[in-house]
N, C-alpha and C positions, 0 to 999 in steps of 0.2 A: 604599591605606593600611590599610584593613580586612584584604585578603588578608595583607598583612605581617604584621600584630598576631597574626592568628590562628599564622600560620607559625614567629613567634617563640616565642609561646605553649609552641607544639606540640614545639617544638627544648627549651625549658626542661620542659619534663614528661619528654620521652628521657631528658634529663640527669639529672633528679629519680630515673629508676628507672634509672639508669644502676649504683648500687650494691647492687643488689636481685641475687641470686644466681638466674641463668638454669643449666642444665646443659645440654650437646646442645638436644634439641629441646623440653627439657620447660617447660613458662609458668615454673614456679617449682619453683626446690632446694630441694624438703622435704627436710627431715633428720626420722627419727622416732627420739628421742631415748626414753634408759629411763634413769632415777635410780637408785643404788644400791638404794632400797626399794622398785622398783620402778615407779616412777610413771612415766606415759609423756607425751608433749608431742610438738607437730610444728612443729618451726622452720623460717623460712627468714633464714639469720644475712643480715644484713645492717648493713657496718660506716661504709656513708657519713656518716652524723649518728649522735650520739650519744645517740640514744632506744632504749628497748626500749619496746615494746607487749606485753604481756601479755590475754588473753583465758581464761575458762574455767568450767565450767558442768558443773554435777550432772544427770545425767539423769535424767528422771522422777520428779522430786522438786518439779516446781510445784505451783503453783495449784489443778493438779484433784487435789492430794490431799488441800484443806482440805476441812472437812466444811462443810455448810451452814450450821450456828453459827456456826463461825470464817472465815464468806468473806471474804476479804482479808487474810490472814495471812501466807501467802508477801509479798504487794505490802509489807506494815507492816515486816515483817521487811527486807525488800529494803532501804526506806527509812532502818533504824534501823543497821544493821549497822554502819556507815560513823561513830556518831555515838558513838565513843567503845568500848575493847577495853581488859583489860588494866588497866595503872594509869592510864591516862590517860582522865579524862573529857570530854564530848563539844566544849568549846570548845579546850582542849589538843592533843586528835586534829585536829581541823580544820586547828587553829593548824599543826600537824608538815608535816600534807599542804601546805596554803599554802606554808607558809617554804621548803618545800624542792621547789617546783613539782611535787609528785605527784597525779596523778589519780585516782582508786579509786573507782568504784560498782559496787552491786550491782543487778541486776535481777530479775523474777521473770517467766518468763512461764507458760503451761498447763501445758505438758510440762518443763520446766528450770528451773534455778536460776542464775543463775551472776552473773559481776562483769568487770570490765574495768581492768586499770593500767595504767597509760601514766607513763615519767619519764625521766630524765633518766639516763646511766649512774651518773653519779659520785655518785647516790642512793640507788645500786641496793640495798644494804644495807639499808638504811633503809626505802625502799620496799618490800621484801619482806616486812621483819620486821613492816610494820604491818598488811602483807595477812593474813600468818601470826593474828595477834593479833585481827583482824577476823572471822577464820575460826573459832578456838575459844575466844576467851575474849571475847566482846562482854559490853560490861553491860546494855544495853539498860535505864540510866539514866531515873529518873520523868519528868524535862524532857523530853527530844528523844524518848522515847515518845510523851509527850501532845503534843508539838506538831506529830511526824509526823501523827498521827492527828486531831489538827483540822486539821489540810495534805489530807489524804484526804478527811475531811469534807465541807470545801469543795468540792474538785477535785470530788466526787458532786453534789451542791446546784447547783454551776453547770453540769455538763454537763448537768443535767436540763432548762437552760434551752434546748439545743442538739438540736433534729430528727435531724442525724445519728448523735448517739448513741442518740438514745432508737429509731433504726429499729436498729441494732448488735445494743443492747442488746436489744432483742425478737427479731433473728433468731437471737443466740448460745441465747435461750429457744423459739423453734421449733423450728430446723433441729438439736437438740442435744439436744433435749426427753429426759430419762430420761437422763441421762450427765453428769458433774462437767463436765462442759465447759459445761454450760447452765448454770451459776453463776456468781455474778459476779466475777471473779477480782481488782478493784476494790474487792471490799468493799460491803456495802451499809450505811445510814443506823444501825440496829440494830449489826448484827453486829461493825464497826469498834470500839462503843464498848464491848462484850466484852470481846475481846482483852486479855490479860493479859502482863506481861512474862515469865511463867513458861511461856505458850504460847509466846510469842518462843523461848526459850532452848530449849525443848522442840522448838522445829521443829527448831533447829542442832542439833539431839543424835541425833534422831531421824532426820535425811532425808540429810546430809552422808557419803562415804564417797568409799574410792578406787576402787572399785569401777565406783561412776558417775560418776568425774570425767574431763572432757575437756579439755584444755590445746591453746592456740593460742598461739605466739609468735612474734613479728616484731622483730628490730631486733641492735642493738650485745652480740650475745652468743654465744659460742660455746657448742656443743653441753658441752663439761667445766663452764663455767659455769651452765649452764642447770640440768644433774642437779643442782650442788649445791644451785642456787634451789631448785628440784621439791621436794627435801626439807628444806627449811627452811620452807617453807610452807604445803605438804599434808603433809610427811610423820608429824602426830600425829596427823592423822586414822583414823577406824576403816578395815579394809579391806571389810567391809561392813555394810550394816545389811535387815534385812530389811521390804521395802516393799510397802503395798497393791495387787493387782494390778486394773488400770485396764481394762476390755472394749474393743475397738474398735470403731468405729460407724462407719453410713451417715448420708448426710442424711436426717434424717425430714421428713414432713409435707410429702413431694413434691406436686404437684397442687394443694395450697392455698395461699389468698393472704390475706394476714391484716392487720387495718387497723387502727390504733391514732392516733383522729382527732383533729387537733388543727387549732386554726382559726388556721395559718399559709395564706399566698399559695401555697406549693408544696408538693408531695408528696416527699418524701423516698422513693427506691425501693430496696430490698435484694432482689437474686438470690441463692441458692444451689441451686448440686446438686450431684451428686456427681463426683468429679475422681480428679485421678492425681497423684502426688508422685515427688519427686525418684528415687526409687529404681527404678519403675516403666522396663520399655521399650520405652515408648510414648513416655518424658518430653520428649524433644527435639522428636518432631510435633509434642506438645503445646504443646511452649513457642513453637513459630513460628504454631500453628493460633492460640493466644491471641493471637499480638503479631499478626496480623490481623483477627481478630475485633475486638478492643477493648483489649487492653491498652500498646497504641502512643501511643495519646493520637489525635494528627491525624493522619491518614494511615490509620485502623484504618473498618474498616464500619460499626462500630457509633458511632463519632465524625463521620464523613462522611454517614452516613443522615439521623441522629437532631441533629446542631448544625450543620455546615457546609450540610445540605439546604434544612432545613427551621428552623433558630435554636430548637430544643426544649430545648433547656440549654445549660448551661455547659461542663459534660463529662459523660464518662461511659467509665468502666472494669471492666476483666475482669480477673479474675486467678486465679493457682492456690494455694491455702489447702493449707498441709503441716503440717499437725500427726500426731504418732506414733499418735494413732488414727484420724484421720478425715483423709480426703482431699475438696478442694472447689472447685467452678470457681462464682468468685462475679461478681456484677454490681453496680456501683453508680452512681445519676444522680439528679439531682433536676429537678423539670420544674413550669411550672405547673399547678394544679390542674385547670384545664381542660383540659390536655393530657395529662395521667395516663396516660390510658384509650390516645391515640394511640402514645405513650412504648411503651408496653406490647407493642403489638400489634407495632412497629417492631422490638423486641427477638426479639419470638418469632420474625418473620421472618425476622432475621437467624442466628439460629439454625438457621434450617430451609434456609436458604441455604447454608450452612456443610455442612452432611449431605448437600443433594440437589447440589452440585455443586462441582468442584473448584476453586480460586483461579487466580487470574490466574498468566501467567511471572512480572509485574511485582510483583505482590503479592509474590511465595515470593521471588524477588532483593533485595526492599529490607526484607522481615524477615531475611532471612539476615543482607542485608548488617550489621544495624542491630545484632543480635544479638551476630553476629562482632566488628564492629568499635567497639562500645561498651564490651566487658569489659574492658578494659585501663584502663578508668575506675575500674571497681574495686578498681585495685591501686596507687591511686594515694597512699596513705600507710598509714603502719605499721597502724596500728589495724582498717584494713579491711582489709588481710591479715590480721592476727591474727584476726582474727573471721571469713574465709574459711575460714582452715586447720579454728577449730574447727566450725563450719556442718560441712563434710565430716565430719570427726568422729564429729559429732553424729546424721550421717543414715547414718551405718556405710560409707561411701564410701572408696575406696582414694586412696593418696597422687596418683595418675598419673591419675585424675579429669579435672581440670583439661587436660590435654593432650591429651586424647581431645575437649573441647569442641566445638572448632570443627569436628573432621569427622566428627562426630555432629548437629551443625545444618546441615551441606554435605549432607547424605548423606538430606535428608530428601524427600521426592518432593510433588507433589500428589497422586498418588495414597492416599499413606500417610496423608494429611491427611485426604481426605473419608473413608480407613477408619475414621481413629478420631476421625473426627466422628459416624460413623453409629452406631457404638459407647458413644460416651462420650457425647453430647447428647443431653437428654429435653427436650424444648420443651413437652410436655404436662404432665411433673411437676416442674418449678419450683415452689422455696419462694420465694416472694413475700411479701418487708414491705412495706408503704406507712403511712408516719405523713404527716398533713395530711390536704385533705377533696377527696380525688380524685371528679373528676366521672365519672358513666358508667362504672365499675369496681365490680364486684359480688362484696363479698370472700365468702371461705365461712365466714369469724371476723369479729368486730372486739373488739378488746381494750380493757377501760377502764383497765386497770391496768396501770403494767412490771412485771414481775417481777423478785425478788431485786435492789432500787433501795432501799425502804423499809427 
């Protein structure tokens, strides 16, 4: 009965992307579209349902351009955007988007800015002209200001109560130390209630352009309708503005381990060092050396060591950190206090295991296989393609990307693994956080204070 469900399952998901535009051999029929003014976009038309997904995003216009007064400025703006443009104030705009099921938010993250629409076709008008309207004529109205920002407020106040932010928030301040990235991109307690609506309106004026804008779209539209979107939306915007230039950075404060105690039952642990991003190539070793090492969940070394061996946690994860400056292979597990110390040593092990010798056939076959045959998960509705297309984009990736995938992680050897384990692993300069009162671990800091929180 099981095997069935699953098999029907599986037969309705084909069907589901059965409208999704294949070409020959390629995953997915980008079209890279260009608007009369210029703008450019990367579609994959798709006319099964009648949704379009929209995705798109200003680059290098985040977070790390607020200054340290204004931290959380991008995140405030993100929030307010949405809460009224134009003539229409913030319960009216809502109202539009409601009554006529459209979606619209904006995000902010370090490096980007960007927002997301999803609606219905026979909206589409509609839905556009209010993105347009979101995008240069916000009010950023005394209400939904102030209530964003006691919404911020809080959302700080209560994660203070929560260990794994507060280890987050200390490594984003070690391993970042001297670089906008070690600010709080969240806003801190002070700095939030700053913020003025006229900094609001001044980040839209200042950081927006077509210059760095990226467009991903998916769904019920052809490439002649799309241009006309492109310029009905972005197309008042400046074509550039000129922007703070940002340094690139290593991980600092390799070698140290830095404690920030607090008298919970577990230690909260955060790894960083330094890593390799998307563009890098190395990236595919990379991504299969990770989904071995740790970031597989069950079945990874450092999950099989440390919880299935020996019951030392719950979990514990590895991952690759790609931000436009800084590249990172991170760590994170929380264990009892007692066990801290053992947590620790299990981690470096497995690192040193990872360098001094190659992986199993069976290992490197069921990351492949898991790799390969899990991306098609990804495309399994509009929106997560639309946010594929621009991800590539965004990391300066060619449209044909994507179909090179799979025999780029086929192609990857054990041997190429332990090379750039031996390469890229430093078990001796780990940035190490630990928040709680780890037993028998001898930091070379201990923090009484977070940084940029207050």
């Amino acid at each position: 009965m099981i095997k069935k469900f699953r098999i029907t399952i599986f037969i309705i998901y084909l069907v589901c992307l059965s409208g999704v535009s294949f070409a020959g051999d390629r995953l997915l029929d980008i079209q890279e579209v260009k608007s009369e003014k210029g703008i450019s976009a990367w579609l994959v038309e798709d006319h099964s349902l009648p949704i379009i997904a929209l995705q798109f995003s200003f680059k290098q216009v985040g977070s790390a351009l607020d200054s340290k007064e204004n931290q959380g400025l991008a995140q405030l703006v993100s929030n307010t955007m949405d809460e009224g443009a134009g003539s229409y104030d913030s319960a009216t705009f809502q109202k539009m988007l409601t009554d006529h099921n459209i979606s619209l938010h904006f995000s902010a993250g370090r490096d980007n800015f960007g927002g997301r629409l999803k609606l219905l076709t026979k909206n589409k008008d509609m839905a556009f002209d209010m993105l347009r309207l979101a995008l240069t004529a916000p009010r950023f109205d005394a209400e939904p200001v102030e209530r964003m920002r006691a919404a911020n407020l809080s959302r700080i106040r209560s994660s203070m109560a929560d260990s794994g932010w507060k280890a987050s928030r200390l490594m984003n301040d070690i391993a970042f130390s001297g670089h906008p990235y070690a600010l709080n991109s969240g806003g801190t307690l002070t700095t939030l209630q700053t913020i003025t609506a006229q900094d609001l309106h001044d980040f839209v004026k200042t950081r927006f352009s077509l210059e760095n804008l990226r467009v991903g779209v998916m769904g019920d539209i052809t490439p002649e309708e799309l241009k006309t979107a492109l310029d009905t939306i972005f197309g008042a915007l400046p074509q550039n503005k000129a922007l703070p230039v940002i340094q690139d950075l290593t991980v600092q404060n390799g070698g140290q381990t830095i404690l920030y105690k607090q008298d919970i039952p577990q230690t909260m642990i955060e790894i960083m060092q330094p890593g390799i991003g998307r563009s890098h190539p190395d990236y595919y070793t990379g991504m299969v050396m990770n989904f071995i090492l740790g970031s597989s969940g069950f079945g990874s070394r450092l999950t099989e060591e440390i919880r299935e061996k020996r019951g030392l946690t719950y979990g514990i994860n590895t991952a690759f950190y790609d931000l436009k400056h800084l590249q990172a292979l991170t760590a994170s597990t929380s264990t009892k206090n007692e066990s801290a110390a053992e947590v620790l040593v299990l981690i470096d092990t497995e690192w040193r295991k990872m360098m001094d010798g190659m992986v199993s056939d069976k290992e490197l076959a069921n990351a492949k296989s898991y790799l390969i045959g899990s991306f098609p998960l990804s495309l399994s509705a509009s929106d997560h393609i639309a946010a594929l297309l621009l991800d590539l984009q965004l990391d300066d990736l060619p449209a044909d990307y994507l179909d090179k995938r799979a025999d780029r992680i086929n192609a990857v050897t054990k041997e190429d693994i332990q090379a750039l384990a031996k390469k890229l692993l430093t078990p001796d300069k780990l940035t190490i956080v630990l928040v709680g009162k780890p037993v028998d671990v001898a930091p070379t800091k201990i923090v009484d204070v977070l940084p940029n929180v207050e």
